[in-house]
VEXRO-318948 format. One record per atom (N, C-alpha, C): residue in one letter; residue number from 1; atom name; x, y, z. Coordinates in pm, 1 decimal. Layout:
N
+------+-----+------+----------+----------+----------+
| code | pos | site |        x |        y |        z |
+------+-----+------+----------+----------+----------+
|    A | NUM |   CA |        X |        Y |        Z |
...
+------+-----+------+----------+----------+----------+
***
This chain:
106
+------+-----+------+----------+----------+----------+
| code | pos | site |        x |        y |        z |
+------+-----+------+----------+----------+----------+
|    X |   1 |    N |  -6650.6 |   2704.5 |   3417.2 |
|    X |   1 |   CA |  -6773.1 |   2782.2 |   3429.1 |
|    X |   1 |    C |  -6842.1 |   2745.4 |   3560.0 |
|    X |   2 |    N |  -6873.5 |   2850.3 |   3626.8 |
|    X |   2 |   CA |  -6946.6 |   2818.6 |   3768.7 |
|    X |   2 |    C |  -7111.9 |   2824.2 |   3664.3 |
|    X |   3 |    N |  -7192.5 |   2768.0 |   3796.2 |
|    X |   3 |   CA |  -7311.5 |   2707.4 |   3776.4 |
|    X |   3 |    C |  -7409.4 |   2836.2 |   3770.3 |
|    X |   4 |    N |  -7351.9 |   2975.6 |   3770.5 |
|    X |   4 |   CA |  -7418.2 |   3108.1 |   3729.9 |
|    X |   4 |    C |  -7428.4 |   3124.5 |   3608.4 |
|    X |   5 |    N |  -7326.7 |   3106.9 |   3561.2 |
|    X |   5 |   CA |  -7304.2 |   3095.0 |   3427.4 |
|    X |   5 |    C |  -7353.0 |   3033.3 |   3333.2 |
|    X |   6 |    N |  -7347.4 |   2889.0 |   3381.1 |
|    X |   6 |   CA |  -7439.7 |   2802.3 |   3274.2 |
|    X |   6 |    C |  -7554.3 |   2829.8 |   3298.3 |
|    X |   7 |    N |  -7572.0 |   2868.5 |   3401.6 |
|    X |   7 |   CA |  -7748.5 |   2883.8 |   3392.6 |
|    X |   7 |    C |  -7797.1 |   3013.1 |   3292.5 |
|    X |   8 |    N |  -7704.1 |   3151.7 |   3313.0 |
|    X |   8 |   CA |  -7677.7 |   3250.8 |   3206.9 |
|    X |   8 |    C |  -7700.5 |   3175.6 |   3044.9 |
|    X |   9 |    N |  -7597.7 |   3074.5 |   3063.4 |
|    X |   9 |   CA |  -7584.4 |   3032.4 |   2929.9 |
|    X |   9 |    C |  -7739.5 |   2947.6 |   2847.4 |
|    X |  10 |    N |  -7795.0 |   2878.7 |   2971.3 |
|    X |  10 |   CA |  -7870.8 |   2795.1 |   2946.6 |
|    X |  10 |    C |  -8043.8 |   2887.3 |   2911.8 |
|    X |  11 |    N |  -8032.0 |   3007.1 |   2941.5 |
|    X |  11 |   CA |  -8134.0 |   3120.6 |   2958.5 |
|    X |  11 |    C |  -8132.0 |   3171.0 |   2808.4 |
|    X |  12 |    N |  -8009.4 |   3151.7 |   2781.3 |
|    X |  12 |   CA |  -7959.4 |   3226.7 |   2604.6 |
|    X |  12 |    C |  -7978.2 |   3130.2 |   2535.3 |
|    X |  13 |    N |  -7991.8 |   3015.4 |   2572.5 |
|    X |  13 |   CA |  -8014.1 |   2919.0 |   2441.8 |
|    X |  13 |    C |  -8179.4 |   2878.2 |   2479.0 |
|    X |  14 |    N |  -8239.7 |   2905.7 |   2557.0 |
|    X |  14 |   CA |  -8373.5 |   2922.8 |   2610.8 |
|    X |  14 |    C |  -8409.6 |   2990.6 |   2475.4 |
|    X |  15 |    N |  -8300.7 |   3128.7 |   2525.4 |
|    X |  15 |   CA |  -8420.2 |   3267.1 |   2426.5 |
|    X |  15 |    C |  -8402.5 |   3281.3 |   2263.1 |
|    X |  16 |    N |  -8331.4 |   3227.2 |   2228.5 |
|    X |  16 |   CA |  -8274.8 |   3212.0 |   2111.6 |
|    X |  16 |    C |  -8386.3 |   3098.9 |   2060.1 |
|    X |  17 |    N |  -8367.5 |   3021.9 |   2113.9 |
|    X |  17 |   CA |  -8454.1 |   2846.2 |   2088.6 |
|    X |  17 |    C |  -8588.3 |   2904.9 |   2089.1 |
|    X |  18 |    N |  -8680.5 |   2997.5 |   2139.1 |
|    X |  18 |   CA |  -8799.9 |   3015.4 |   2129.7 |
|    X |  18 |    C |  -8821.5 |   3127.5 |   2042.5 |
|    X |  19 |    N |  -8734.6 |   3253.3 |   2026.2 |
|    X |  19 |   CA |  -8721.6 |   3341.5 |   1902.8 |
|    X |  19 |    C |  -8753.6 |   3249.9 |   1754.0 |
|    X |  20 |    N |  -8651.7 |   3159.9 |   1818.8 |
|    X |  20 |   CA |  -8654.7 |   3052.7 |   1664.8 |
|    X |  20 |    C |  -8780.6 |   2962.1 |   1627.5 |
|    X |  21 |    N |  -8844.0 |   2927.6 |   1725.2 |
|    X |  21 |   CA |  -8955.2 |   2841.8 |   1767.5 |
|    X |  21 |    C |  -9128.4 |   2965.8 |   1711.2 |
|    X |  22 |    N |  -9084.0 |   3100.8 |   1782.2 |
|    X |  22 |   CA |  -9185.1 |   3142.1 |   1721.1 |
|    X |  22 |    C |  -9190.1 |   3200.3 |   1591.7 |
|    X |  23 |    N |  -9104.7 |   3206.9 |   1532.5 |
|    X |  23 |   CA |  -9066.0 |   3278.6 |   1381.8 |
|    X |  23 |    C |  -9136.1 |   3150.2 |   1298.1 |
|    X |  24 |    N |  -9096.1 |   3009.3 |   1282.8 |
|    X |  24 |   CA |  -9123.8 |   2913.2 |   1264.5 |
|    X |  24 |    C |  -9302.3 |   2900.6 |   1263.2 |
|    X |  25 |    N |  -9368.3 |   2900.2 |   1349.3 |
|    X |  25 |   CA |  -9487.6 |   2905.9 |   1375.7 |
|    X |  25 |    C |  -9529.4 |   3020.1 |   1314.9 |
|    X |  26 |    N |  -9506.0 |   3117.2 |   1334.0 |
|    X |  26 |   CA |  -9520.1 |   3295.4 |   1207.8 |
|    X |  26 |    C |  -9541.4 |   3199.6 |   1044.2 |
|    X |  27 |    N |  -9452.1 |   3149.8 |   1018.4 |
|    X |  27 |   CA |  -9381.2 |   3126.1 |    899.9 |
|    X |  27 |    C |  -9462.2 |   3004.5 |    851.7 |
|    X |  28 |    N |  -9556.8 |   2870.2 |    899.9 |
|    X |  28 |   CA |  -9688.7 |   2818.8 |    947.2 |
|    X |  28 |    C |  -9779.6 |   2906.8 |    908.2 |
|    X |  29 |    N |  -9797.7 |   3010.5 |    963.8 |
|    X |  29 |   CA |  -9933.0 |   3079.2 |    939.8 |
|    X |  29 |    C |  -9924.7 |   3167.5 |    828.1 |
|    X |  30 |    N |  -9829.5 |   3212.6 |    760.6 |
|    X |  30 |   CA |  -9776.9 |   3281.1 |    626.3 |
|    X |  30 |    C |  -9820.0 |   3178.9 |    485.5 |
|    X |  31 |    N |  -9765.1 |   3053.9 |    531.4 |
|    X |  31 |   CA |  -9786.2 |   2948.4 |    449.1 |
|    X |  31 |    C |  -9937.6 |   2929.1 |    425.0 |
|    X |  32 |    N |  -9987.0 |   2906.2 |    505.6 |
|    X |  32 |   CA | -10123.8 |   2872.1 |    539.9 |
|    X |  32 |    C | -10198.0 |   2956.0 |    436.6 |
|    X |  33 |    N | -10188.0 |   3098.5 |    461.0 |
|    X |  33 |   CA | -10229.6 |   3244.1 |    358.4 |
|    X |  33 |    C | -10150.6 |   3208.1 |    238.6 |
|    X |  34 |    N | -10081.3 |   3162.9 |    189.4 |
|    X |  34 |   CA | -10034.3 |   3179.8 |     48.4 |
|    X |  34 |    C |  -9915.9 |   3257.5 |     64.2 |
|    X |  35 |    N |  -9877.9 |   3297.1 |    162.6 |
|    X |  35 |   CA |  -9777.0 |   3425.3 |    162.7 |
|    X |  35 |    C |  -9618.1 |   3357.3 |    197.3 |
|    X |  36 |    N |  -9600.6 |   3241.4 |     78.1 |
|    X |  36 |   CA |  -9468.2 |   3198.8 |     83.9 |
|    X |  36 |    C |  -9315.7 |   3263.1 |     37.3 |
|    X |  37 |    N |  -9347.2 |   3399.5 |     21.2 |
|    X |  37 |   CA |  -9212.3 |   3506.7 |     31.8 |
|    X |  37 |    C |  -9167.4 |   3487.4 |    194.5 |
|    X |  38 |    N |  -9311.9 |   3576.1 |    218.2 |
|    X |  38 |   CA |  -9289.1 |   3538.9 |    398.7 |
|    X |  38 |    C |  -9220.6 |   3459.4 |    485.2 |
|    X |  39 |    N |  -9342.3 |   3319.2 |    434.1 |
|    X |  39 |   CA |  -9293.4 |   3216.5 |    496.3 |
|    X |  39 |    C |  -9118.9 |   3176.8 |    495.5 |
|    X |  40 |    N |  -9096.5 |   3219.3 |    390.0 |
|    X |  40 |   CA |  -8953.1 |   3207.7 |    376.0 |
|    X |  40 |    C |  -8837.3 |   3270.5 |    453.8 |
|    X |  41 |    N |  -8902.4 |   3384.0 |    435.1 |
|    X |  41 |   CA |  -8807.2 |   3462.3 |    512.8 |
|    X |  41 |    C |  -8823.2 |   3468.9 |    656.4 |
|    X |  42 |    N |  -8911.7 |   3398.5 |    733.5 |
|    X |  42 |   CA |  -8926.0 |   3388.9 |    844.9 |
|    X |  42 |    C |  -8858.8 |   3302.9 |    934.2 |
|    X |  43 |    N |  -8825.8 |   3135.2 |    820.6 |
|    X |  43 |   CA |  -8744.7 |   3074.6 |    816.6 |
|    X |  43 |    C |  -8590.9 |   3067.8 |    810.3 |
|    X |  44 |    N |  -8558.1 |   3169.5 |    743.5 |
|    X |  44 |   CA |  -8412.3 |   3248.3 |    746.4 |
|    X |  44 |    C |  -8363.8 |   3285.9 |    869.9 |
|    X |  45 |    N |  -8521.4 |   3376.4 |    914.9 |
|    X |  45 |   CA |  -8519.9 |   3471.0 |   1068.7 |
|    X |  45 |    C |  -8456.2 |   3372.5 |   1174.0 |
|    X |  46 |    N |  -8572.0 |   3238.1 |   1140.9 |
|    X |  46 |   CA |  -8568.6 |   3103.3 |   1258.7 |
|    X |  46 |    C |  -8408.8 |   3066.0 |   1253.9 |
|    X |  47 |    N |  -8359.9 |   3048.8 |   1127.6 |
|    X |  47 |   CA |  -8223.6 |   2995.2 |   1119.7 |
|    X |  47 |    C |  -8112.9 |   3062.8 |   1181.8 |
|    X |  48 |    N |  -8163.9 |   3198.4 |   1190.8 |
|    X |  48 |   CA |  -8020.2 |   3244.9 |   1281.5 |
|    X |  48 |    C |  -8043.1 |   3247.9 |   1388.7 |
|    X |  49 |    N |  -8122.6 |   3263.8 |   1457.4 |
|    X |  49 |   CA |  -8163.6 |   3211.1 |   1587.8 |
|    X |  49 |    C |  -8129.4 |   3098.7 |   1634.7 |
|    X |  50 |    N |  -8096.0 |   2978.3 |   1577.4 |
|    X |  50 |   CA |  -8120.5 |   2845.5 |   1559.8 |
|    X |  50 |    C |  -7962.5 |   2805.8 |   1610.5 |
|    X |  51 |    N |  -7839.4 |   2928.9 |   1484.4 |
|    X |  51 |   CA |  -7758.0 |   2940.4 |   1480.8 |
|    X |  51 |    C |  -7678.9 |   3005.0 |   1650.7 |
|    X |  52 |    N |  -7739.5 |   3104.0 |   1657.1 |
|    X |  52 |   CA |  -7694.2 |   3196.5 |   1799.1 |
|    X |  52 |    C |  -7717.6 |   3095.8 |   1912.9 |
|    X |  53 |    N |  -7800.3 |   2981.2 |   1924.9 |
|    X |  53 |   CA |  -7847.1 |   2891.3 |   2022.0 |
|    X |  53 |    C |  -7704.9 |   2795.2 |   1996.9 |
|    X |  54 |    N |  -7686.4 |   2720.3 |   1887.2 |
|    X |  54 |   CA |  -7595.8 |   2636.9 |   1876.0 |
|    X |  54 |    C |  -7460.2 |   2711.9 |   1895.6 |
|    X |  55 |    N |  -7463.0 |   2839.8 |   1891.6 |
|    X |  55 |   CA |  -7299.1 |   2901.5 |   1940.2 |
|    X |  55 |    C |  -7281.4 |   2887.8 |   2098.3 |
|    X |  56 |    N |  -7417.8 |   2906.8 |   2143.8 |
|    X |  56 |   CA |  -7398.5 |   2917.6 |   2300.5 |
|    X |  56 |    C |  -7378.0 |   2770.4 |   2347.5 |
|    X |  57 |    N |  -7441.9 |   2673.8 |   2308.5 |
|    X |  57 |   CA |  -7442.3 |   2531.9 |   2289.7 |
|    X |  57 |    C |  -7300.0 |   2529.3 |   2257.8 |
|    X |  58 |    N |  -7224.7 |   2543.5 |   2144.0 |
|    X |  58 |   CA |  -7121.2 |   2455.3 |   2145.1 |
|    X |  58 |    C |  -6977.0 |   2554.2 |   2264.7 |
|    X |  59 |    N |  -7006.0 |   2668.2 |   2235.7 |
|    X |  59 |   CA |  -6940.8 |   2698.7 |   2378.2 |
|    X |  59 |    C |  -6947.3 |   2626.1 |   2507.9 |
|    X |  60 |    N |  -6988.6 |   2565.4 |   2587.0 |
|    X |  60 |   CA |  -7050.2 |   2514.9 |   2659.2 |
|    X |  60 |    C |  -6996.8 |   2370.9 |   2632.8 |
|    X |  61 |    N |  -7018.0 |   2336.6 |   2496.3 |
|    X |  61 |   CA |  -6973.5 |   2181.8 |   2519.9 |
|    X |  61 |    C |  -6750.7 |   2163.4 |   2462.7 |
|    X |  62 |    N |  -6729.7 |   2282.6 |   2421.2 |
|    X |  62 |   CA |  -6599.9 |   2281.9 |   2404.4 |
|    X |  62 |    C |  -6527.1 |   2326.0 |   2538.3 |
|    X |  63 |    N |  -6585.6 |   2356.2 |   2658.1 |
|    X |  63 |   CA |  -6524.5 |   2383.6 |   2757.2 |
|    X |  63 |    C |  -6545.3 |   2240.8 |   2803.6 |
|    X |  64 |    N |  -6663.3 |   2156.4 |   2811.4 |
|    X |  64 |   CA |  -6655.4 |   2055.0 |   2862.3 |
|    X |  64 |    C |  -6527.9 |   1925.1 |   2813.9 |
|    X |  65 |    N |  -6543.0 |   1941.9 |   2654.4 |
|    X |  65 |   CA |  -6467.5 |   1848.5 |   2620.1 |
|    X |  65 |    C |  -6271.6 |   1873.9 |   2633.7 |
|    X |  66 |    N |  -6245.3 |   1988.0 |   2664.0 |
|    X |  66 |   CA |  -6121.8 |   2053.4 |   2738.4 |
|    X |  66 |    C |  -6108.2 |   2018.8 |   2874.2 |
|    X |  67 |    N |  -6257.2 |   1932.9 |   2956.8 |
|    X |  67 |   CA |  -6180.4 |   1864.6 |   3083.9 |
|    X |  67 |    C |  -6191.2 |   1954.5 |   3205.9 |
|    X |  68 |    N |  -6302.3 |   2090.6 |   3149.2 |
|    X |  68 |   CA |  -6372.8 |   2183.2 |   3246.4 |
|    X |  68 |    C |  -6501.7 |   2110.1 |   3333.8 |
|    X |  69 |    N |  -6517.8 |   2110.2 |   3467.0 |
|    X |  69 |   CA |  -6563.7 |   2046.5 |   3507.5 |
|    X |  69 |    C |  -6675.7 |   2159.4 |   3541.1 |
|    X |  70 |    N |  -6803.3 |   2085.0 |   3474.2 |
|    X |  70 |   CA |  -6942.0 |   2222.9 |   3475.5 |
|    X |  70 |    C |  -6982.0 |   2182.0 |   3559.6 |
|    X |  71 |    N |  -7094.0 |   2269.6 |   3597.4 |
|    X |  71 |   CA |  -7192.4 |   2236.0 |   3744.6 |
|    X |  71 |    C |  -7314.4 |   2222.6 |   3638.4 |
|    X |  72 |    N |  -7424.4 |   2142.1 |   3713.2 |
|    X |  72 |   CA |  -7543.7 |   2067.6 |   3658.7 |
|    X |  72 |    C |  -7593.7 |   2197.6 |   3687.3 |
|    X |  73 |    N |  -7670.7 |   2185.6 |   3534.7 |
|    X |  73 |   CA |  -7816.1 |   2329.8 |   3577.2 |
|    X |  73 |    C |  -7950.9 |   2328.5 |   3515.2 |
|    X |  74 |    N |  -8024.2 |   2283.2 |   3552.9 |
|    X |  74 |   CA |  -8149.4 |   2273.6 |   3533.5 |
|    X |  74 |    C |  -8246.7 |   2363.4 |   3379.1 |
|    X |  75 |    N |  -8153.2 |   2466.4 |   3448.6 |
|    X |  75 |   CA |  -8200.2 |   2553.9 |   3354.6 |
|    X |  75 |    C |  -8114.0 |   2544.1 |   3183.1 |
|    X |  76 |    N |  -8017.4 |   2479.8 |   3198.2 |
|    X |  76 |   CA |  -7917.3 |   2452.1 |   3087.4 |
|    X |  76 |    C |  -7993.6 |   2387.7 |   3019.3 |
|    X |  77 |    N |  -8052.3 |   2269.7 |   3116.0 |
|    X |  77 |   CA |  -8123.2 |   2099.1 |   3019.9 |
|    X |  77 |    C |  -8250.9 |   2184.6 |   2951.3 |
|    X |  78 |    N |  -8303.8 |   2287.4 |   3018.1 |
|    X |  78 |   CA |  -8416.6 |   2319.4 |   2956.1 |
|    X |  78 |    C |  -8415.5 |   2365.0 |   2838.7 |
|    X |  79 |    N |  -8265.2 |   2477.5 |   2851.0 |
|    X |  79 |   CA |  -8200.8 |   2473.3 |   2688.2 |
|    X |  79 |    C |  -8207.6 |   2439.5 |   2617.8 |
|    X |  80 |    N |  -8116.2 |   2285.2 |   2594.0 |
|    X |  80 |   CA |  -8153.8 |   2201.0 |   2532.2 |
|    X |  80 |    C |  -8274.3 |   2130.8 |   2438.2 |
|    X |  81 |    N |  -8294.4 |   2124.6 |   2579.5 |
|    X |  81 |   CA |  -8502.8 |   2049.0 |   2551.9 |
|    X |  81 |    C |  -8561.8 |   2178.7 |   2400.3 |
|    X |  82 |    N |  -8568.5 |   2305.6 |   2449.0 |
|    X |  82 |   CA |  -8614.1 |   2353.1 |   2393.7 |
|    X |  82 |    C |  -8511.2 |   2404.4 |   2245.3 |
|    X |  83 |    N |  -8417.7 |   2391.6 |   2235.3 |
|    X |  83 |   CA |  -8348.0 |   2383.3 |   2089.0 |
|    X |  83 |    C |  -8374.2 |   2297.5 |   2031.7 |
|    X |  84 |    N |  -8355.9 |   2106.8 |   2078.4 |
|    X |  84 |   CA |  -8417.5 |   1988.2 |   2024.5 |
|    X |  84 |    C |  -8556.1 |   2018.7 |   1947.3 |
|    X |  85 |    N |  -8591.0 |   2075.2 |   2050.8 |
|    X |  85 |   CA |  -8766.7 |   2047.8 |   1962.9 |
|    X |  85 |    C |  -8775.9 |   2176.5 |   1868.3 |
|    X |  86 |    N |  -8689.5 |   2266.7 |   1879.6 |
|    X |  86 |   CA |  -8685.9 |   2357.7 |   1769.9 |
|    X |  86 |    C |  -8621.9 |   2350.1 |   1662.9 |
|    X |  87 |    N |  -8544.8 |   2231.3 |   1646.0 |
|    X |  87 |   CA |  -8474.5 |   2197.0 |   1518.9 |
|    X |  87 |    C |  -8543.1 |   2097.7 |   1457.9 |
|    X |  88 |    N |  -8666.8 |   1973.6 |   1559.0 |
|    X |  88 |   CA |  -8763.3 |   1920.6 |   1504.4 |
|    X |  88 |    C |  -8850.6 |   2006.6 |   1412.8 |
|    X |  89 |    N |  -8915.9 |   2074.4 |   1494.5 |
|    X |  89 |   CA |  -9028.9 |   2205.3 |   1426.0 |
|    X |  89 |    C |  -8956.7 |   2256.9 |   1295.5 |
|    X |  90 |    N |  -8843.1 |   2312.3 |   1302.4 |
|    X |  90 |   CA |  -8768.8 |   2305.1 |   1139.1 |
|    X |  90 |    C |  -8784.0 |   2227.4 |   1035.6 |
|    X |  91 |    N |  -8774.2 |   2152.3 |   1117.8 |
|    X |  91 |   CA |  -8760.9 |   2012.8 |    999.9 |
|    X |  91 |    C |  -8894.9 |   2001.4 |    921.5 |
|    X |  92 |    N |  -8986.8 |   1998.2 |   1030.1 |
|    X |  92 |   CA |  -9118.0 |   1949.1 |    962.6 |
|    X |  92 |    C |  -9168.3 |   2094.9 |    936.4 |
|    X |  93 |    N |  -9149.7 |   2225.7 |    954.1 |
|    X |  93 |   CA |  -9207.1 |   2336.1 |    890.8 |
|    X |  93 |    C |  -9168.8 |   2341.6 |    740.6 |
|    X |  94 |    N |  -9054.2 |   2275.8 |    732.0 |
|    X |  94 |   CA |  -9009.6 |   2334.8 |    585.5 |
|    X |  94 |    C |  -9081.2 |   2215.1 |    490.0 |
|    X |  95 |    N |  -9124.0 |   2095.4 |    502.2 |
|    X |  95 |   CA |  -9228.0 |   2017.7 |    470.1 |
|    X |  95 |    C |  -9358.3 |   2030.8 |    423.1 |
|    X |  96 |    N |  -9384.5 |   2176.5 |    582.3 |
|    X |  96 |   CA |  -9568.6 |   2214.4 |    551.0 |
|    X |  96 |    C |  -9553.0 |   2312.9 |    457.5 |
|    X |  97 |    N |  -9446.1 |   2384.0 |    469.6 |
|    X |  97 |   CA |  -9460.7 |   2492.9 |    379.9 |
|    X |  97 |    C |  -9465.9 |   2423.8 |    268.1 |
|    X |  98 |    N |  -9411.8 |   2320.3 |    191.6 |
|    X |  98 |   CA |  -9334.8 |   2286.4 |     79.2 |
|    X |  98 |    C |  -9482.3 |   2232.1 |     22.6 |
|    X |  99 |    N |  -9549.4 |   2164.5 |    121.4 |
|    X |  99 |   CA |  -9716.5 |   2079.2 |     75.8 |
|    X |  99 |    C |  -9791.1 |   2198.3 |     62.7 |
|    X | 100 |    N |  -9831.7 |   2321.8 |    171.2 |
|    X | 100 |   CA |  -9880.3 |   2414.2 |     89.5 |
|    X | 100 |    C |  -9865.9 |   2509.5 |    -42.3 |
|    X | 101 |    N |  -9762.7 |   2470.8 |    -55.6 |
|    X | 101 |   CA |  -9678.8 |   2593.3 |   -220.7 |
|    X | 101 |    C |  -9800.2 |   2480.5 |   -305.2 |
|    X | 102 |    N |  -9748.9 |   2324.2 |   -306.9 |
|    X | 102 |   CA |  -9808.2 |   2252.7 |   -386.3 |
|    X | 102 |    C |  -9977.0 |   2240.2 |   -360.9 |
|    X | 103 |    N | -10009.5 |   2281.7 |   -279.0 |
|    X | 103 |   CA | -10133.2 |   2228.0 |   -289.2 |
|    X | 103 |    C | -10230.7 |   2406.5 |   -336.9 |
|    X | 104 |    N | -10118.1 |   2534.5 |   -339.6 |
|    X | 104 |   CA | -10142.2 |   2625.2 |   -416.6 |
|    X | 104 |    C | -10155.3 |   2605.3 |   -521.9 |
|    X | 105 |    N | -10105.8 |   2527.6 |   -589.4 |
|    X | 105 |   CA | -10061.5 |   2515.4 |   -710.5 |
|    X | 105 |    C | -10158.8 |   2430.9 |   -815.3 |
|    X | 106 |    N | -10262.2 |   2353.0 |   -722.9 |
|    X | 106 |   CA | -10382.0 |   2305.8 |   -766.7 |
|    X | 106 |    C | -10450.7 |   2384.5 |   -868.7 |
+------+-----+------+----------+----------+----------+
***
């Protein structure tokens, strides 16, 4: 892969990673209202997003581990950066949602 490419690549796991990032935050403010159908399914939304990021991701790292020699791209790491913290935000959304159902339930 020339260094057009990954940067292509690194733009798609950008847009994917923040699709996923804002569905998540949607799905936060659903909770918040009581509206945990929503919230749920917003979370679903986030997950394939989440999914389409980690396809472009592991493309990318199965060419590497085949001994393809990538070019550094700035825009790739940002990728990254921003999938990391969108699989954090997962983690702990499905938490808030889970404390608001219960604290509905008062």
């Amino acid at each position: 892969m020339n260094r057009e490419e990954i940067t292509l690549l690194g733009f798609e796991i950008v847009a994917y990673a923040g699709d996923a990032r804002s569905k998540l935050l949607e799905a936060l403010n659903a909770a918040q209202k009581g509206e945990f159908e929503q919230a749920e399914k917003l979370v679903k939304e986030a997950d394939i997003c989440i999914a389409d990021a980690h396809r472009a991701q592991t493309d990318l790292l199965t060419k590497e581990a085949a001994g393809e020699d990538l070019a550094y791209s700035v825009t790739m790491m940002h990728g990254q950066d921003h999938l990391m913290t969108t699989l954090l935000l997962k983690d702990l959304m499905k938490h808030f949602i889970e404390l608001y159902k219960k604290e509905a339930t008062r």
